[in-house]
C-alpha positions as CSV (number, residue, x, y, z in Angstrom):
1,X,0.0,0.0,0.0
2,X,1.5,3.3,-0.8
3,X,1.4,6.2,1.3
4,X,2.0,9.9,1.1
5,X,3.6,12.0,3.5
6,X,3.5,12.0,7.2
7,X,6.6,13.2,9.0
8,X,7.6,15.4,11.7
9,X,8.8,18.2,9.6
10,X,7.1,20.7,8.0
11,X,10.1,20.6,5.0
12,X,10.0,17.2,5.2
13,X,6.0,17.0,4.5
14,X,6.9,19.2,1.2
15,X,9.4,16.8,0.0
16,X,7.3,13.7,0.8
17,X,4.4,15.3,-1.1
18,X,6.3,16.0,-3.8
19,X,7.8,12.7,-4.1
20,X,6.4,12.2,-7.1
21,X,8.2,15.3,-8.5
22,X,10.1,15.6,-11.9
23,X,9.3,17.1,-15.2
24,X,5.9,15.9,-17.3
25,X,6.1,16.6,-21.0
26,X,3.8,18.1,-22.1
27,X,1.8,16.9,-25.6
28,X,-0.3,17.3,-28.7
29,X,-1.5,20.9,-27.9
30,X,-3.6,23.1,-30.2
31,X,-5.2,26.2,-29.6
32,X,-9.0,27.0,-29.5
33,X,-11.3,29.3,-30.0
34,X,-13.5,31.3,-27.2
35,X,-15.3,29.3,-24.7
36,X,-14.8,25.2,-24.4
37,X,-14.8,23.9,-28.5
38,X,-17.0,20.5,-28.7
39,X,-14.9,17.4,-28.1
40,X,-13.5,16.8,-31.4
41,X,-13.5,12.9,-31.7
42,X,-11.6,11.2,-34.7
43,X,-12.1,7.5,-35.9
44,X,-14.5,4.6,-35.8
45,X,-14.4,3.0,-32.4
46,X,-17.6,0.8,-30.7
47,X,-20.2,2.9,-29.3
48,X,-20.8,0.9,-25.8
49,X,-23.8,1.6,-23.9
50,X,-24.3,2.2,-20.3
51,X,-26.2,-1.3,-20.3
52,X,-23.6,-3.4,-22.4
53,X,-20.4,-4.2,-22.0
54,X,-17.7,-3.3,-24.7
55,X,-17.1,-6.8,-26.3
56,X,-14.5,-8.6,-24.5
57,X,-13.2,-10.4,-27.6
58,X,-11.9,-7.6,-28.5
59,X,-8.2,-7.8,-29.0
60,X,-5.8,-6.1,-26.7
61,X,-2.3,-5.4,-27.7
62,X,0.0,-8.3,-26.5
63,X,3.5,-8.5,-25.6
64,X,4.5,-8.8,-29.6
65,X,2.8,-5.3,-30.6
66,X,4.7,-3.5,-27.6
67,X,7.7,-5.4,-28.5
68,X,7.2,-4.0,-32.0
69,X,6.9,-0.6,-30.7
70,X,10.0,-0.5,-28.6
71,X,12.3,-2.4,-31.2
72,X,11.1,0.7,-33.3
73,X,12.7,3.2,-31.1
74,X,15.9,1.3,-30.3
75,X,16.2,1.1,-34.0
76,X,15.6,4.8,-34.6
77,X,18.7,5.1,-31.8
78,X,16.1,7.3,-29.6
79,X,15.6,5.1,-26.4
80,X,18.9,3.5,-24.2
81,X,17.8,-0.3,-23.8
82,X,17.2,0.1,-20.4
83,X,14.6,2.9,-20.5
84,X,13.1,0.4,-22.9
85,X,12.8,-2.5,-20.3
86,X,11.5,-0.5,-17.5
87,X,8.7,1.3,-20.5
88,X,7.7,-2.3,-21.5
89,X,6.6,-2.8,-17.9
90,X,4.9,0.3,-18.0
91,X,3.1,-0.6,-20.8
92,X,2.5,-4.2,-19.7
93,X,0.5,-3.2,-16.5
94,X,-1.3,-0.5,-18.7
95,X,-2.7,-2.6,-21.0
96,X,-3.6,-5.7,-17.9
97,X,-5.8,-2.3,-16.7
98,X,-7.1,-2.4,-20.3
99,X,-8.4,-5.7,-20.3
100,X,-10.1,-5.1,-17.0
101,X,-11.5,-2.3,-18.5
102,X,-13.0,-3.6,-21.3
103,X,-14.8,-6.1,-18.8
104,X,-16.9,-2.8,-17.7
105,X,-19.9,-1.2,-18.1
106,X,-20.1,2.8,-18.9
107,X,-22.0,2.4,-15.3
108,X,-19.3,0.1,-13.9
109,X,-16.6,2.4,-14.7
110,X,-18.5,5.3,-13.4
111,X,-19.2,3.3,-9.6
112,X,-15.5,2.5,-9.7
113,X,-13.9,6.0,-10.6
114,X,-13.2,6.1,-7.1
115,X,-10.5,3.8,-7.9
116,X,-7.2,5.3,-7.2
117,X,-4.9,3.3,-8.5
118,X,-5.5,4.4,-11.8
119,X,-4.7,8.0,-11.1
120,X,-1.7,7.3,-9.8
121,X,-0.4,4.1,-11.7
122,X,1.2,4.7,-14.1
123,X,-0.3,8.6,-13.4
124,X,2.0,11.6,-14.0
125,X,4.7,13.3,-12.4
126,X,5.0,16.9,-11.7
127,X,7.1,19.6,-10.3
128,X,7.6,20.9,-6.5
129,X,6.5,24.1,-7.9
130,X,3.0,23.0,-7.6
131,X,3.2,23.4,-4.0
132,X,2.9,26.5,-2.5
133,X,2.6,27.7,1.6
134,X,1.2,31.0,0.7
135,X,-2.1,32.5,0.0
136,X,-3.6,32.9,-2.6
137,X,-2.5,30.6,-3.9
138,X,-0.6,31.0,-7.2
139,X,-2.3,30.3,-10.6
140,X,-0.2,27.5,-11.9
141,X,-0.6,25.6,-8.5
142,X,-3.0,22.2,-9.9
143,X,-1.8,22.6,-13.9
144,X,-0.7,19.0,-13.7
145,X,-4.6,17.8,-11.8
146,X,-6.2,17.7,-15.5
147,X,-3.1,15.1,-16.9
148,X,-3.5,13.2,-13.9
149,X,-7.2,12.5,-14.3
150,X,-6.4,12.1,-18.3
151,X,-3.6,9.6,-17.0
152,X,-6.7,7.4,-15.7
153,X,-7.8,4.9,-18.8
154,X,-11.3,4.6,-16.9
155,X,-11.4,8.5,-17.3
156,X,-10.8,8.3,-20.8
157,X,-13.2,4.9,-21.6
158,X,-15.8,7.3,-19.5
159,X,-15.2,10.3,-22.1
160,X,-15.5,8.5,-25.3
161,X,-18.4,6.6,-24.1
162,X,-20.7,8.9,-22.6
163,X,-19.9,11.1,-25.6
164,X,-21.6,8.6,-27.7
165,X,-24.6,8.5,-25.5
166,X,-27.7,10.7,-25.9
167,X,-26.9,13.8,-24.1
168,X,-29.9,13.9,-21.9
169,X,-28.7,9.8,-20.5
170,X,-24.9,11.2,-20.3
171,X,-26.2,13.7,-18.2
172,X,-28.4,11.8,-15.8
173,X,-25.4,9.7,-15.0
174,X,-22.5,12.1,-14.5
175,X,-25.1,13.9,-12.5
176,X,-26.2,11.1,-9.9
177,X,-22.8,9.5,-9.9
178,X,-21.8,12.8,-8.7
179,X,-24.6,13.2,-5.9
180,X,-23.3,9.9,-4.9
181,X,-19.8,10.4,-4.2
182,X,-19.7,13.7,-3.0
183,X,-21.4,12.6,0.1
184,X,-19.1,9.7,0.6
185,X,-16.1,12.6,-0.1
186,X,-17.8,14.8,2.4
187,X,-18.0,12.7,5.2
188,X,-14.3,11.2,4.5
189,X,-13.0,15.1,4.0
190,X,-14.6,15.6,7.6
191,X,-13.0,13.2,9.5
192,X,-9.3,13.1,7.7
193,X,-8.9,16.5,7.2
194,X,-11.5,18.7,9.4
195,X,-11.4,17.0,12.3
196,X,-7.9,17.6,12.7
197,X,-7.7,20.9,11.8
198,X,-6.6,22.6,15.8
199,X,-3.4,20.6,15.6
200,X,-2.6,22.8,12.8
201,X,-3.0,26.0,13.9
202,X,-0.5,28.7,14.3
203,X,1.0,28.2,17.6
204,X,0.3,24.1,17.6
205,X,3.7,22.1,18.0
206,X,3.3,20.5,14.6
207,X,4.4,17.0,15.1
208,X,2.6,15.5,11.8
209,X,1.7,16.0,8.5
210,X,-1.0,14.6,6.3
211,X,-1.2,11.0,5.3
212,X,-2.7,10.5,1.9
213,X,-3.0,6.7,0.3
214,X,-2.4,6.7,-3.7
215,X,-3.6,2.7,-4.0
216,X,-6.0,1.1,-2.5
217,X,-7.2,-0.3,0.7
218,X,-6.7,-3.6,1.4
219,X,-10.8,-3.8,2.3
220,X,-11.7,-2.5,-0.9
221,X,-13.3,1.1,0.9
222,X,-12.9,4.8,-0.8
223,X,-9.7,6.6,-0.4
224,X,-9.6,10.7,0.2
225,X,-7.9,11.2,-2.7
226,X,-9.6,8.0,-4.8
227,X,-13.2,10.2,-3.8
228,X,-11.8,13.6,-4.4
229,X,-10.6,12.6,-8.3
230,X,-13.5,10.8,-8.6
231,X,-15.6,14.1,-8.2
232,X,-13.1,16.3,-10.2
233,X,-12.9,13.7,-12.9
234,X,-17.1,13.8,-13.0
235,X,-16.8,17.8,-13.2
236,X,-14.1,17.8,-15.9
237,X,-16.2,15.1,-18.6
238,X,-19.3,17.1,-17.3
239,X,-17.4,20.4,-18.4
240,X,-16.3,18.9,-22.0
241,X,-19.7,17.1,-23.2
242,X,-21.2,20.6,-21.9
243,X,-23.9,18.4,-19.9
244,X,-25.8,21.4,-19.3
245,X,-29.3,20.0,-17.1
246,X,-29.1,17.6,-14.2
247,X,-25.1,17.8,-13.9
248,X,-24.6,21.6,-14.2
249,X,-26.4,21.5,-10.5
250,X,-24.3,18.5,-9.6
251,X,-21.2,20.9,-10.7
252,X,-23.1,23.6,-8.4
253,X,-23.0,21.2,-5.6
254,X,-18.9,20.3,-6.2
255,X,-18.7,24.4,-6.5
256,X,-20.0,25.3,-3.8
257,X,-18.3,22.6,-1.3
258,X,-14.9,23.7,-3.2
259,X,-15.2,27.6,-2.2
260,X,-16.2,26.6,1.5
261,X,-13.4,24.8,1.4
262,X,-11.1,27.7,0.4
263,X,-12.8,30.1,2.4
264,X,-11.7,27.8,5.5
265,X,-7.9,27.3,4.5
266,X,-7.7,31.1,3.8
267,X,-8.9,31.5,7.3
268,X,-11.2,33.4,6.1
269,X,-13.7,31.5,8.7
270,X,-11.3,33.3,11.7
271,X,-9.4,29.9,12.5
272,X,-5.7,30.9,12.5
273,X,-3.8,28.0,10.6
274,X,0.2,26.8,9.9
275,X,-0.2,28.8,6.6
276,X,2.1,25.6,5.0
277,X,-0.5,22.7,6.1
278,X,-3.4,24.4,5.0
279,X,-2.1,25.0,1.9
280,X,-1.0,21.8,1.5
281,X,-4.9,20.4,2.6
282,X,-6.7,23.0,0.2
283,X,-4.5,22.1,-3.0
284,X,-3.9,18.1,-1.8
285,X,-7.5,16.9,-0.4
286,X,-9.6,19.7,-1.1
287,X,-12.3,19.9,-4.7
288,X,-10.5,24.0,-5.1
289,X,-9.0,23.2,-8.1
290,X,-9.5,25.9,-10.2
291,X,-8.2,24.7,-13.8
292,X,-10.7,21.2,-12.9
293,X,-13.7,23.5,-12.1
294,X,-13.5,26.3,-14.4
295,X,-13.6,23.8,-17.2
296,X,-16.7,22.2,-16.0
297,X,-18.2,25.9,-15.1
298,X,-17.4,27.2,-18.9
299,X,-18.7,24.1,-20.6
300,X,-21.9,23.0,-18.5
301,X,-22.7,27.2,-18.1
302,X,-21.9,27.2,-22.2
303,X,-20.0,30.1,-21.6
304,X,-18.2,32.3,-23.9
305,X,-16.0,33.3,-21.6
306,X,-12.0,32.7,-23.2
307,X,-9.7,31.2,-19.8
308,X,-6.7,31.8,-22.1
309,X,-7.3,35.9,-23.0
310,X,-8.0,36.0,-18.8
311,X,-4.8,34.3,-18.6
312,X,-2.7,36.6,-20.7
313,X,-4.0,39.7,-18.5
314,X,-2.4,37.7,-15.5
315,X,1.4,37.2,-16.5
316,X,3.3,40.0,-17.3
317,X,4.7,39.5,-13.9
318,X,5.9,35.3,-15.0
319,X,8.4,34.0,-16.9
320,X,8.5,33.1,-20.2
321,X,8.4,29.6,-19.9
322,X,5.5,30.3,-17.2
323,X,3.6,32.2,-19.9
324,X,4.1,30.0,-22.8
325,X,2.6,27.1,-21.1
326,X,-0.6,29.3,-21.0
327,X,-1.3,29.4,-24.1
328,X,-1.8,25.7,-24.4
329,X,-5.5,25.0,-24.2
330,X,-6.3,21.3,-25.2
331,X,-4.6,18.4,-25.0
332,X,-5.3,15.5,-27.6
333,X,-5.8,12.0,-26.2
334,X,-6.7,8.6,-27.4
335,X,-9.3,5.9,-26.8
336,X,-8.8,4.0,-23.6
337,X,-7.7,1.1,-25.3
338,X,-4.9,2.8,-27.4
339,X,-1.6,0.9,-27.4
340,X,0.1,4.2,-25.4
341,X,-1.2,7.8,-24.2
342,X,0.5,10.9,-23.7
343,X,1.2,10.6,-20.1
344,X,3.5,6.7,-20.4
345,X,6.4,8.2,-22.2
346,X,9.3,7.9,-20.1
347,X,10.2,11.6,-19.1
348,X,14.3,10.5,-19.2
349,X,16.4,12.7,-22.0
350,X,17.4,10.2,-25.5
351,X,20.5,9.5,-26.8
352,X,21.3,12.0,-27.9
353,X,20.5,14.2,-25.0
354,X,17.2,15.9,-26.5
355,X,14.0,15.7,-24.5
356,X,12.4,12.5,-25.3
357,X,8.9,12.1,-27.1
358,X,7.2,8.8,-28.1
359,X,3.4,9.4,-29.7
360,X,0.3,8.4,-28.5
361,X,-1.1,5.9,-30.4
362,X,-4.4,7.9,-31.9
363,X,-5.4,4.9,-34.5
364,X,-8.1,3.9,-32.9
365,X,-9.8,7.4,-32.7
366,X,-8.8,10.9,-30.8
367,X,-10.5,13.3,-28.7
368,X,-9.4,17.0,-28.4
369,X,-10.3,18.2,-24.6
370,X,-9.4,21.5,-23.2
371,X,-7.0,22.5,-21.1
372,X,-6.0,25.9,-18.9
373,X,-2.7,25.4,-16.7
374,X,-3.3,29.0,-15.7
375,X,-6.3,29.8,-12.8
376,X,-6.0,32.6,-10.3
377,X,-8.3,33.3,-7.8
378,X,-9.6,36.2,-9.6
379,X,-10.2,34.4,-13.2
380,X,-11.9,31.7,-11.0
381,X,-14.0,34.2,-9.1
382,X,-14.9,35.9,-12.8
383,X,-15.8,32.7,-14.4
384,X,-18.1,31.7,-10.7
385,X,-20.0,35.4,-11.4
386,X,-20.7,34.2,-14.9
387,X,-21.6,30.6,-14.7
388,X,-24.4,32.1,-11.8
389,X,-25.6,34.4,-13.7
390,X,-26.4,31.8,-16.4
């Protein structure tokens, strides 16, 4: 079982947070136009239903097409043989989730998204710079949260899927599977996080730090963080098919538990917190992810309002790099089933010392889905006044 953090340092709760740290690559960007553009989806694949199973005969890439793939690159003098061997394994347990996948339901996969293996295996890396122990907090803190829930095959079997549905039966589903688990979030955000909130206040002798599991429990129940993707995953597909009846006042209900939730951790409530933990809590455990939520806001409110032009009104005071990244709005990614996705390429230089890149495979169909890595507090609060007033 794995564990995140819990140590007796404040530094050291940084560092074991960030354990995961080291540079993602980031691919297949294009830009858009105002607003969220429909989901783009390229190619042919099965149109499951939330009552049938996808078929299971269905073949799933076997040891002989990844082989294929990696002799490629070897070949092409791009990959050192051992980045190879530890990719293959990679790939190997990506494609075992694949055939459990296909064994699935649209329904099934939506009553397991609380799964959080998947988010985190194989997952994503990312930087320490996502943390932060200052309000506010800074607007590139949670660009990596949309790759992770990309990262998730069940995620992307759930987009392609309900995308095929009638909008009206995608709807009713996203929306009660989101009733659902926020109450199970709630009442495991209470008790892990809440209820220990006085031994981190400002003059407390911090002794701990958080303890977050990134795999399962051994009796099968809900994780923190397996409930709190699940909800953000739900509001980020709600936001992309524009489900715009029954779960736009789900996404209300994720909304509003997400600015209480802020409001708390910017003491705003009159507790005085370690301003380090409660950082940590609001951008580790808490639904205040503003990139998440102001995709589901624009796309379930169908507004025209353009993240990216907000964005650019927001950096003259970033870098260059900082401000380049925010001008990539989507992100292309492949069926579920696809032989690789954008997030399993090893993130280790080639050869020859350039950055390394090896493709999604996109044969079996595409979808283009948007993506802001730039959310303030003020473009978040803008896009909240809008999506109300709709």
């Amino acid at each position: 079982m794995k564990v995140l953090g819990k140590t007796a340092l404040i530094r050291t709760l940084v560092i074991s947070f960030a354990g995961l740290a080291a540079l993602f690559l980031i691919h297949s960007v294009l830009n858009s136009s105002d607003g969220l553009p429909e989901p783009a989806v390229v190619g042919s694949p099965p149109e499951p239903t939330s009552g049938s199973s996808v078929d299971s005969n269905t073949e799933v890439p076997q040891d002989d097409s990844l082989q294929e793939l990696l002799d490629t690159h070897l070949a092409a003098q791009t990959v050192p043989i051992s980045v190879l061997a530890s990719w293959d394994k990679t790939l190997a347990k990506s494609h075992q989730q694949v055939q459990e996948l296909r064994r699935e339901t649209t329904a099934d996969s939506l009553a397991h998204l609380w799964d959080v293996a998947m988010f985190y295996s194989p997952g994503i890396i990312y930087t320490p710079d996502s943390l932060t122990d200052s309000f506010p907090i800074d607007g590139f803190v949670g660009m990596e949260t949309i790759k992770r829930l990309l990262s998730n095959r069940r995620v992307l079997k759930l987009l392609f899927e309900l995308s095929d549905m009638p909008h009206a039966e995608a709807d009713r589903l996203v929306a009660s599977q989101i009733k659902e688990a926020m109450t199970r979030y709630e009442d495991t955000f209470n008790k892990e996080i809440i209820g220990h909130w006085r031994l981190w206040e400002v003059d407390a002798r911090l002794e701990t730090g958080f303890t977050f599991l990134v795999s399962n429990r051994e009796d099968g129940s809900p994780t923190l963080q397996g409930l709190r993707h699940s909800l953000l995953a739900l509001v980020y597909i709600a936001g992309v098919l524009k489900l715009d009846n029954q779960a736009r006042m789900a996404v209300g209900s994720v909304l509003d538990m997400a600015l209480d939730q802020r409001d708390f951790f910017y003491g705003q409530s009159g507790n005085r917190l370690n301003p380090l933990l409660a950082a940590n809590a609001l951008t580790s455990a808490s639904l205040y992810e503003r990139q998440v939520l102001a995709v589901g806001l624009v796309g379930t409110g169908h507004l025209s309002l353009d993240l990216i032009d907000l964005a650019r009104n927001q950096l003259p005071q970033v870098n260059q790099t900082a401000a380049g990244e925010s001008e990539k709005t989507t992100l292309t990614v492949p069926r579920f089933d696809a032989l690789t996705t954008p997030f399993e390429a090893p993130s280790v230089a080639s050869k020859t010392g350039s950055p390394l890149y090896i493709a999604p495979d996109l044969s079996g169909g595409k979808m283009e889905v948007p993506f802001c890595p730039y959310v303030d507090d003020d473009m978040f609060d803008r896009v909240v006044e809008q999506w109300r007033q709709h």
